[in-house]
Short mmCIF file of the C-alpha atoms (twelve columns), coordinates in Angstrom:
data_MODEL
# 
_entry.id   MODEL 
# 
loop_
_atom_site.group_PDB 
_atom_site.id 
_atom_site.type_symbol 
_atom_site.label_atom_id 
_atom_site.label_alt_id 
_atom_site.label_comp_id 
_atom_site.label_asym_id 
_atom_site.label_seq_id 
_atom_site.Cartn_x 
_atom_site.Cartn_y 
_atom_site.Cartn_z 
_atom_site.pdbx_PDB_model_num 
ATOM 1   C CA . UNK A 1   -35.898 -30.651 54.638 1 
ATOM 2   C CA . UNK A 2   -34.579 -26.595 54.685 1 
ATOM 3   C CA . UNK A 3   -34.189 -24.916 51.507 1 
ATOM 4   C CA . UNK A 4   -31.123 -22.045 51.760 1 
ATOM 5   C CA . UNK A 5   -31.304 -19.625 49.260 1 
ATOM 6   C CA . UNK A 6   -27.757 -18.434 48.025 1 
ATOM 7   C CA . UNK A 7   -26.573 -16.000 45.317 1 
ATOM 8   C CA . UNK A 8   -23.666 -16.156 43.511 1 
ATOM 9   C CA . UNK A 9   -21.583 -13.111 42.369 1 
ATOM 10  C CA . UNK A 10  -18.919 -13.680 39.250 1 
ATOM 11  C CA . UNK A 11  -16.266 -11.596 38.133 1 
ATOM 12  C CA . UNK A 12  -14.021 -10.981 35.302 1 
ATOM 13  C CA . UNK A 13  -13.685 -13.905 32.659 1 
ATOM 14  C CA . UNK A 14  -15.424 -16.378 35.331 1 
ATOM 15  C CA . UNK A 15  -18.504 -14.167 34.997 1 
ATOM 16  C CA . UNK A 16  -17.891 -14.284 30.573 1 
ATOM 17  C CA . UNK A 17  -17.242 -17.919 31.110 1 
ATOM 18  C CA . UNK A 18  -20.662 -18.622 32.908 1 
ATOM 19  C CA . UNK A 19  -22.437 -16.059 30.942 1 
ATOM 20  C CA . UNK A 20  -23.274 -13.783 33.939 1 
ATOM 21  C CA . UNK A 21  -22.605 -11.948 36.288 1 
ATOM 22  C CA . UNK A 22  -25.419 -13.347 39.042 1 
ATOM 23  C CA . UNK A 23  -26.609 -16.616 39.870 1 
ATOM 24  C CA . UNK A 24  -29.267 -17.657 42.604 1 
ATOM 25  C CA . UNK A 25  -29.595 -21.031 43.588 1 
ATOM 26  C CA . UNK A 26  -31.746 -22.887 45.989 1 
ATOM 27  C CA . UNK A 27  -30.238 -25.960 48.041 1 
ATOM 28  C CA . UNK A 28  -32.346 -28.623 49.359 1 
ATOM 29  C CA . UNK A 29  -30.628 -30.169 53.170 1 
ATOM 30  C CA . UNK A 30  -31.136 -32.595 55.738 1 
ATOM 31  C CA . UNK A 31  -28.399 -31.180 57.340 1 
ATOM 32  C CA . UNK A 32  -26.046 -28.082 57.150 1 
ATOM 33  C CA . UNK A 33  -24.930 -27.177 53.979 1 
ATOM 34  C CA . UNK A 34  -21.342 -25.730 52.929 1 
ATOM 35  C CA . UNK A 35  -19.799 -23.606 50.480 1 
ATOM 36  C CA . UNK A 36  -18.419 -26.822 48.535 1 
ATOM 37  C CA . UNK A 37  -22.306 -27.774 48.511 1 
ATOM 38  C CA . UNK A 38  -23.065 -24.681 47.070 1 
ATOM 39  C CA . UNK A 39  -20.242 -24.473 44.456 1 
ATOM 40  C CA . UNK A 40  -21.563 -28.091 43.055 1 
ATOM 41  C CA . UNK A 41  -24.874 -26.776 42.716 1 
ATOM 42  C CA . UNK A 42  -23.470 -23.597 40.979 1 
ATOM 43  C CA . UNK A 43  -21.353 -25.813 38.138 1 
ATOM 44  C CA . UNK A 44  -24.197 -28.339 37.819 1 
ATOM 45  C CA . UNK A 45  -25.926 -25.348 36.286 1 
ATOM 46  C CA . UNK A 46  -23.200 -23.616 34.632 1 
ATOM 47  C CA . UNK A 47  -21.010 -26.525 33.673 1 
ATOM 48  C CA . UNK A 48  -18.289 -24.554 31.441 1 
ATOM 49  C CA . UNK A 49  -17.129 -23.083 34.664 1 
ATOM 50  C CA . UNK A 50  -15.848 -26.342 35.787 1 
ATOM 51  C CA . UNK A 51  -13.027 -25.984 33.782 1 
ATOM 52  C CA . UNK A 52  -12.145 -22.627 34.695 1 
ATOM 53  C CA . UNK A 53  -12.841 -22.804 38.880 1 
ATOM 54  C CA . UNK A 54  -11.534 -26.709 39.365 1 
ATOM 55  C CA . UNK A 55  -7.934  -27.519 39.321 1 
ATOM 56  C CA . UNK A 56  -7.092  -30.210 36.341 1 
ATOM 57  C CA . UNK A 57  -7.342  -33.719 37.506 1 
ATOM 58  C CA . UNK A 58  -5.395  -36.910 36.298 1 
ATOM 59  C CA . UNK A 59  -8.706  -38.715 36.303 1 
ATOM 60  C CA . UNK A 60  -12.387 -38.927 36.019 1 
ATOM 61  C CA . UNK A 61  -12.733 -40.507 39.143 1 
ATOM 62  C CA . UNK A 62  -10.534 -37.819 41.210 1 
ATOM 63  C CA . UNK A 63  -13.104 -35.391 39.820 1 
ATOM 64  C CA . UNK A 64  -16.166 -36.822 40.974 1 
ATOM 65  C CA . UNK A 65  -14.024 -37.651 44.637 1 
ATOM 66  C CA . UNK A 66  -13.098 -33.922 45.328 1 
ATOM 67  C CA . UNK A 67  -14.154 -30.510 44.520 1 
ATOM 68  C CA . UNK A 68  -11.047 -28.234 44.752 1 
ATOM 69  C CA . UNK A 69  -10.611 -24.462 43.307 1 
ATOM 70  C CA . UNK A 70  -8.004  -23.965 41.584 1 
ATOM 71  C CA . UNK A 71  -5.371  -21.912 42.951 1 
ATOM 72  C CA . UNK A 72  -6.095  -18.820 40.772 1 
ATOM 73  C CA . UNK A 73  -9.337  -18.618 42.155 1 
ATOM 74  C CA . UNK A 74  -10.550 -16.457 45.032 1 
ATOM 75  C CA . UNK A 75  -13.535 -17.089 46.794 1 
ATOM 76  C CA . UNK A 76  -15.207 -14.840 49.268 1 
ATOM 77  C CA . UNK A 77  -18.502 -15.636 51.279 1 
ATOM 78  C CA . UNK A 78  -20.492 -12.548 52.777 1 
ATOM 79  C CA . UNK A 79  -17.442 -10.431 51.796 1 
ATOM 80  C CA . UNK A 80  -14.409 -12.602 53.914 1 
ATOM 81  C CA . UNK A 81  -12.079 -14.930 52.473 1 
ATOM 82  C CA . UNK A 82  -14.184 -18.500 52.000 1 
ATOM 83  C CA . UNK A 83  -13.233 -22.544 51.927 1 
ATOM 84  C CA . UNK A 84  -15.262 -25.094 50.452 1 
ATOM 85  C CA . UNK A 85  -16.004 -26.717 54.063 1 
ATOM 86  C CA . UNK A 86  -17.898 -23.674 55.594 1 
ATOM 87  C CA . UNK A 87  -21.201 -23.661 56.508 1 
ATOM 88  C CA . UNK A 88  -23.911 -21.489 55.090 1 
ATOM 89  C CA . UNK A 89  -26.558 -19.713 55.760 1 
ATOM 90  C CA . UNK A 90  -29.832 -18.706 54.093 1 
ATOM 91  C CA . UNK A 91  -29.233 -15.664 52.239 1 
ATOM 92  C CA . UNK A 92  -25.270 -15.823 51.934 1 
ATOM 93  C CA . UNK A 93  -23.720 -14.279 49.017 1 
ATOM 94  C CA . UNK A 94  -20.752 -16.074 47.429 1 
ATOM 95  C CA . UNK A 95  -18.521 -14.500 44.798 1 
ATOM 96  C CA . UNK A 96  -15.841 -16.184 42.497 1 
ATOM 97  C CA . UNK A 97  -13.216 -14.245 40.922 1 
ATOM 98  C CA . UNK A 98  -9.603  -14.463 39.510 1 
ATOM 99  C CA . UNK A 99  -6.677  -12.878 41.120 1 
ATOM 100 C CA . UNK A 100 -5.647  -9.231  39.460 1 
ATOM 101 C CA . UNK A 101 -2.225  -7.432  39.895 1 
ATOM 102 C CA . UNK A 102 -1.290  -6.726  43.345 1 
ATOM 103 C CA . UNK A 103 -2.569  -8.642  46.269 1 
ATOM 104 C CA . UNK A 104 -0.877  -11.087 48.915 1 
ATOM 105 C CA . UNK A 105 -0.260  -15.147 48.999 1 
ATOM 106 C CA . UNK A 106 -2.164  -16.415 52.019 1 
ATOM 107 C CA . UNK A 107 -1.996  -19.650 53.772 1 
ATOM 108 C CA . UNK A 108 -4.438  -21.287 51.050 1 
ATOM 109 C CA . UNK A 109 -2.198  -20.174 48.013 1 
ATOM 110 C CA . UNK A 110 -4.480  -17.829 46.410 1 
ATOM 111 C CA . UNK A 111 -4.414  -14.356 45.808 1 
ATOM 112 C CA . UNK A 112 -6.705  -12.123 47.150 1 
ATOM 113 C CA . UNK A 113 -6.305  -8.227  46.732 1 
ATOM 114 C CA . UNK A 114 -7.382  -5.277  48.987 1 
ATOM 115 C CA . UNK A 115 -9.623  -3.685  45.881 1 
ATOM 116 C CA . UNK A 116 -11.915 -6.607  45.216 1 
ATOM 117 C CA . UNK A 117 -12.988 -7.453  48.660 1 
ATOM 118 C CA . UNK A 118 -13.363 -4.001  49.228 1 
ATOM 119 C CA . UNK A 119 -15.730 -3.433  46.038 1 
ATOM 120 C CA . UNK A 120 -17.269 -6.736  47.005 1 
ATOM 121 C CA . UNK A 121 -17.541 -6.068  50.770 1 
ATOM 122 C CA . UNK A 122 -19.223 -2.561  49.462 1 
ATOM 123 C CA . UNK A 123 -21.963 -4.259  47.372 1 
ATOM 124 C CA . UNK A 124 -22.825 -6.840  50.025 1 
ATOM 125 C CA . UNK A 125 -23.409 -3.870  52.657 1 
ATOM 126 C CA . UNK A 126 -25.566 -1.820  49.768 1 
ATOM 127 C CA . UNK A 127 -27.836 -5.435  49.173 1 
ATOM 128 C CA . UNK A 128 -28.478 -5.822  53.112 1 
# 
């Protein structure tokens, strides 16, 4: 059994809606562990977020089969645009935030802008 250690950074009203800014969590594996893995163990501890992050499902049961950002949230890992099926490491930051005025659409419909993963890119370099 490994134990990764990952910590979460949250911006704008995701940070208000989770009531701060910082989150570390520890995840027990067997085998690798991924961002989605991660994210779980993030809302099973901050549970308001799950409305805010997830998109809005028709059912219970299509909530419990898939975890899936919503499109109007950007997720970065170590600075660089994240999914929900990549693998992590011990000591990984992740960061949620909303989109802001100006970016680009990429391939996975969300918004991310040059000023946030540069500010975020920034503090990951002045943590290492």
């Amino acid at each position: 059994m490994t134990m990764i250690s990952i910590t979460w950074r949250l911006f704008a009203d995701v940070a208000e809606v989770a009531g701060t800014r910082e989150e570390s969590i520890e995840i027990s594996t067997d085998a690798s562990a991924t961002v989605g893995d991660a994210l779980n163990e993030l809302l099973r501890d901050r549970p308001a977020l799950a409305d805010r992050v997830l998109i809005d499902t028709e059912t219970e049961a299509e909530a419990k089969a898939e975890t899936e950002l919503a499109t109007d949230i950007n997720l970065l890992q170590n600075g660089s645009a994240a999914t929900c099926d990549d693998q992590l490491t011990d000591g990984d930051e992740l960061a949620l935030f909303p989109p802001v005025t100006g970016g680009w659409e990429c391939k996975y419909k969300c918004k991310y802008t040059y000023t946030y993963i540069r500010i975020i890119r920034s503090f990951h370099r002045q943590q290492q």
